[in-house]
Phi, psi and omega in degrees: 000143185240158169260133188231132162252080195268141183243133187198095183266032168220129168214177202280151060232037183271117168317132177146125167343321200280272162352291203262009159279308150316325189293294203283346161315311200292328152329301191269329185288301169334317195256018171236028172080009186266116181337095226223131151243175184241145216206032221237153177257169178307136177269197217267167179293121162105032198248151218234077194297111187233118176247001185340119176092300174295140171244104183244122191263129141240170204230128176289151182229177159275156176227165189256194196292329136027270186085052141286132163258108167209129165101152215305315195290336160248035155277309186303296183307348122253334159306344185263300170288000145322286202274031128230023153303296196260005154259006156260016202249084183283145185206144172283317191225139180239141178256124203228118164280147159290153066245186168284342186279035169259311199268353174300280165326321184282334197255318156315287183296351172260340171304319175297329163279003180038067176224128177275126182241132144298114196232117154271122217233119169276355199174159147263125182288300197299331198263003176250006179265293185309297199303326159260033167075016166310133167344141193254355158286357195276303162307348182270319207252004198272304187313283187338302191299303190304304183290315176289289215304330192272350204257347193252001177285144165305310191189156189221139174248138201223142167268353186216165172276355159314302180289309173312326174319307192278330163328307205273354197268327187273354174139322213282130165315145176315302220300328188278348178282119181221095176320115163253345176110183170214152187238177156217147178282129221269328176325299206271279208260082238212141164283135166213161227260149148213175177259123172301166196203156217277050222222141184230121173266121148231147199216107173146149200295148211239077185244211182284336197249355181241356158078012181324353190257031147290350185256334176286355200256355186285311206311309186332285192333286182296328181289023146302267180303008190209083185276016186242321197275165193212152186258121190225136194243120220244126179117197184229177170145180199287341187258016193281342173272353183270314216280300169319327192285294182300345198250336193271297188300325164269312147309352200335088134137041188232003178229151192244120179242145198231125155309130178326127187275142093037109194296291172322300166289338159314306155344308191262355139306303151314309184308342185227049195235155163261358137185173186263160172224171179184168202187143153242146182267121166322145159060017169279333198101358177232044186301322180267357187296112178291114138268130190294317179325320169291335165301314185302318186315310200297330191276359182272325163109068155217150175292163168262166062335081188240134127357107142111241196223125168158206195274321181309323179315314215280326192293321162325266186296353176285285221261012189045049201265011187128235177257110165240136183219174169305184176265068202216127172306278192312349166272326195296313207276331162297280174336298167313304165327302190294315192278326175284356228248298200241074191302161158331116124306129182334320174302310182310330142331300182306292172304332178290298201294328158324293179304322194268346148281325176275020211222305195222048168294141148293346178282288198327318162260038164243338181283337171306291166320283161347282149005288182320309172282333165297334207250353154312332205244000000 
């Protein structure tokens, strides 16, 4: 048995790949016997804790009006009591989430702790830096940081094969690497039968790299013709006061935002939509980016609609899994057209949440990533 430390500042009960990625890692290390602790912060108010089986520490942090920690003074507000969190913390292998000023604290304290660390990497932070235009001496000292931090890691877990691409452009040996994929949990978000209703879902966080207002601006276009239907939108993230803003003005009273749900309830929200969405935005810096989120719609029994650039569209149309179009108002507003025009019959519901279970487990790529950390120690 190892003492394993994951460092993280979103873990559930906080919506987000990151969350629920991690979750089911602590998960499969708990259940191969290992001691797991968690490093993590108080989530937003009114958030609904369950840590069963887990020694989960959390630290109030800052959050932005949001409730997001996103941007440097609150990465800091957790990383700076981070790094003497975990220099009072004995551990054989510590599992360290991005951003870089996290693995930064973490690679300084484990060096001081002669404890060997993992960087699990969902993205390059620099080069998803560089990709919305941050200042390039910023980018420069971001590339440096990133490249020390990753390179001082034991093994590095990357989810795609993108991310190895930008892994290796920044320096990191291949060799240090190890592709697990990307998953959803299939438990917390599972098709159960409910009546479908005239309803366009997206569940998930809404910043800049992921373009959401493509979708407030295609609903515009249809709801005219489709006088039942409503869009609605579940999470948080930096564009959510401009996506109100904008939705109040095209749309008036046809679109709905929601504070982050519950998986189980989202789920069920997926289940009866005539379909889920998800986007990635061309030329952000995040061109290689899986959105998990269309795993979660699919695995709920709702077609996708996805939006944009990355590995999911050709996975979209190989496997009939709904609509992949550009990141274009007028492709999104066709697609929104097919989907109010036919909802989905349960076997179709059904046949989604299957592929996505035998296809896109999240135990499968915790049990992979678990691999990592074992052989790490």
């Amino acid at each position: 048995m190892a003492r394993i430390t994951i460092v993280s500042r979103l873990f559930r009960p906080e919506t987000g790949a990151a969350a629920y990625r991690l979750g089911a890692l602590a998960d499969e290390l708990a259940a191969r016997g290992h001691q797991v602790r968690v490093l993590t912060t108080v989530p937003p108010r009114g958030a609904r804790i369950e840590d069963a089986g887990l020694d989960v520490r959390r630290w109030p942090v800052l959050r932005d009006k949001g409730g997001n920690v996103r941007g440097y003074v609150q990465y800091l507000s957790y990383d700076i009591p981070l790094f003497f969190r975990l220099l009072l913390t004995r551990s054989d292998v510590v599992v360290v989430e991005p951003p870089t000023t996290t693995g930064v604290s973490s690679r300084v304290a484990c060096m001081l702790r002669r404890t060997p660390y993992v960087h699990f990497s969902a993205d390059v932070v620099s080069t998803a830096a560089e990709g919305i235009g941050v200042n390039r001496t910023v980018v420069r000292v971001l590339k440096v940081l990133e490249r020390w931090v990753l390179r001082g890691s034991r093994a590095v877990i990357a989810v795609s094969d993108g991310v190895l691409r930008d892994l290796e452009d920044l320096g990191v040996p291949a060799e240090l690497v190890t592709v697990v994929g990307v998953g959803i949990d299939t438990t917390r978000f599972a098709y159960a039968e409910r009546p479908s209703t005239p309803t366009l879902v997206y569940g998930g966080t809404m910043s800049e790299i992921h373009g959401a207002e493509v979708f407030v601006r295609a609903f515009a276009k249809v709801a005219d013709r489709h006088p039942e239907a409503r869009l609605l939108m579940i999470g948080q993230g930096t564009d959510v006061p401009m996506l109100k803003d904008l939705a109040q003005r095209l749309a008036p009273g046809r679109v709905e935002f929601r504070t982050p749900q519950p998986a189980e309830h989202l789920s069920g929200e997926f289940a009866a939509a005539a379909a889920s969405l998800a986007s990635v935005r061309p030329g952000v810096g995040y061109d290689f980016a899986f959105a998990t989120k269309a795993l979660a719609g699919l695995s709920s029994g709702a077609p996708v609609i996805y939006a944009g650039v990355g590995p999911l569209g050709p996975l979209v149309r190989e496997n009939g899994l709904g609509w992949a179009v550009d990141w274009d108002v007028d492709a999104v507003s066709e697609a929104m057209e097919k989907a109010l025009a036919d909802h989905p019959a349960p076997e179709r519901r059904a046949a989604l949440s299957r592929w996505v279970r035998e296809n896109h487990s999240l135990e499968s790529v915790a049990g992979k990533a678990a691999d990592v950390v074992d052989r790490a120690r």
